[in-house]
C-alpha angles and dihedrals in degrees: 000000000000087000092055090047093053088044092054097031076059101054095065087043103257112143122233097191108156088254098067103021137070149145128216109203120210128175145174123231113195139157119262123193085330090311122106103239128179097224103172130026121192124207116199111192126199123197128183105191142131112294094236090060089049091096095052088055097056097046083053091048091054085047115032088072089072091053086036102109101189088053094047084046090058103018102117088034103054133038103234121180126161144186141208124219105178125189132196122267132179111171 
């Protein structure tokens, strides 16, 4: 998922280098019917990139989950929600 949205968050020309950016991954892990089961998974991004491109990451955040093949593998199955916390970055 990280990879898509670095894909997407590039092609507007957004730069995704380590140092500004990351994902925190959080899941649930429940029983279902006796069988463990992961059943959400929560993806927290953090961006570090000019104020004028924040727009644009959010719009790729609302659109990378639909080319992401690892969530449409899994979508109907697990639960998967994400956020976005941007800060400003000028250099």
């Amino acid at each position: 998922m990280m990879g898509t949205l670095a894909t997407v968050l590039a092609k507007n020309k957004i730069r995704t280098y380590q140092d500004r950016y990351k994902a925190t991954v959080t899941g649930d892990i429940e029983a279902v019917d006796g069988v463990m089961k992961i059943t959400r998974i929560h993806v927290h991004y953090d961006l570090k990139a000019p104020a004028h491109q924040h727009a644009e990451a959010r719009a790729a955040l609302d659109n990378y989950i639909t080319r992401c093949p690892a969530a449409q593998s899994v979508i109907g199955c697990i639960e998967i929600t994400h956020d976005l916390a941007l800060e400003e970055y000028d250099g």
